[in-house]
C-alpha angles and dihedrals in degrees: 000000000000094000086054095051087054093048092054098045086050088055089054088051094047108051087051077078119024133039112225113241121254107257124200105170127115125225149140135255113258111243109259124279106240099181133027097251091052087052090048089060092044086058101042082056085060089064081094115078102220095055094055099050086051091062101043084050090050089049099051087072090052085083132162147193093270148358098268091044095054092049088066105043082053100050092037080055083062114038139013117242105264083052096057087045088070099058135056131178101272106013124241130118096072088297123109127236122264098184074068090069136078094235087064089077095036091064090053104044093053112044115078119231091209106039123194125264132185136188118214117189094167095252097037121040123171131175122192126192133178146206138190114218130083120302088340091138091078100107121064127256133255121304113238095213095059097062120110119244107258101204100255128115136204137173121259129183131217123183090302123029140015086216112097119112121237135205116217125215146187110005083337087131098146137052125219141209126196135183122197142147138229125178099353094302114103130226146206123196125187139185153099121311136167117254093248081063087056090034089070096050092111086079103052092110083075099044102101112244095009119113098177139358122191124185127201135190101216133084120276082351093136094075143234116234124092124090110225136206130200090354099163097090084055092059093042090051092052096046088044101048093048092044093048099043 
């Protein structure tokens, strides 16, 4: 754990300074190494160039809800746990260092500082990503419509009910519920979010028009009672506070 606390400082550190190259190559995920000679061959085989930038470009989809989340699931791809407990970043201590391999530079080419997010009410869907190098946010993000499906539900209401069935995508692994009023009518929206967006609900007293927001884990736990009514400014003050903030 401590080793993965250092790398992703070190990533942070990193992409201050260098932005990390555009990769289009397909490849696989090497099986897990399961023993230190196995990852020793895994790494000599990083000497070439193209194999290396393969991998990096299999283990950007590998994602997470944060840094330090994505770190793991990288690392955890690679080697199996007895196997990282007998590394650490400089070596010492009778481990040996991992900053020494190819793979170190691996991990933090390929997991973003900043990672993508998206909100999905049913009739409104927005996803937001971010970079960190000069005039990178020229291109769009991506387009809502175009994630996969990622097998968990959650209810979603429309002006009537609180009862239709959604189907999450992308790092939608929540669902939300949120209460709020507008001109004296009250409102409920429900839908999928990424856990950053639940992550920041400790700020909903300050969320215009929302009186209260609640995330779950599990699937359609969010409910599906409540009738709404002019929904559509909760939704707006949601989008708008997590785009803007």
């Amino acid at each position: 754990m401590e080793m993965l606390v250092e790398i992703r400082e070190d990533i942070r550190t990193l992409k201050k300074s260098v932005g990390g190259a555009e990769m289009h190559t397909v490849s696989k995920i090497p099986a897990q190494s399961s023993t230190v000679e196995e990852l020793n061959i895994l790494d000599k085989s990083l000497n070439c160039l193209d194999e290396k930038l393969r991998l990096i470009d299999s283990l950007s989809s590998v994602g997470g809800m944060h840094l330090k989340d994505n770190v793991k699931r990288v690392m955890e791809k690679l080697m199996t746990n007895d196997v990282m407990a007998r590394f650490n970043m400089k070596g010492g201590k009778g481990k040996l260092a991992f900053t020494k391999l190819n793979l170190y530079t691996v991990v933090t080419d390929c997991t973003p500082d900043c990672p993508s997010l998206s909100m999905n009410f049913g009739i409104i869907k927005t996803s937001v990503s971010c970079c960190n190098t000069d005039l990178c946010n020229v291109k769009d993000a991506p387009d809502p419509s175009t994630t996969v499906p990622n097998g968990k539900t959650c209810y979603s209401c429309d002006d009537k009910s609180c009862s239709k069935v959604l189907n999450c995508t992308g790092s939608e692994d929540r669902c939300i519920a949120a209460t709020g009023s507008y001109g004296g009518q009250s409102a409920v929206v429900k839908g999928c979010v990424s856990k950053l967006i639940c992550d920041a609900t400790a700020l909903v007293p300050n969320v215009p028009n929302v009186e209260d927001i609640a995330c779950c884990e599990g699937n359609l736990c969010n409910g599906a009672q409540s009738v709404t009514q002019s929904f559509l400014f909760l939704c707006c003050s949601l989008l708008s506070y997590f785009l803007l903030h």
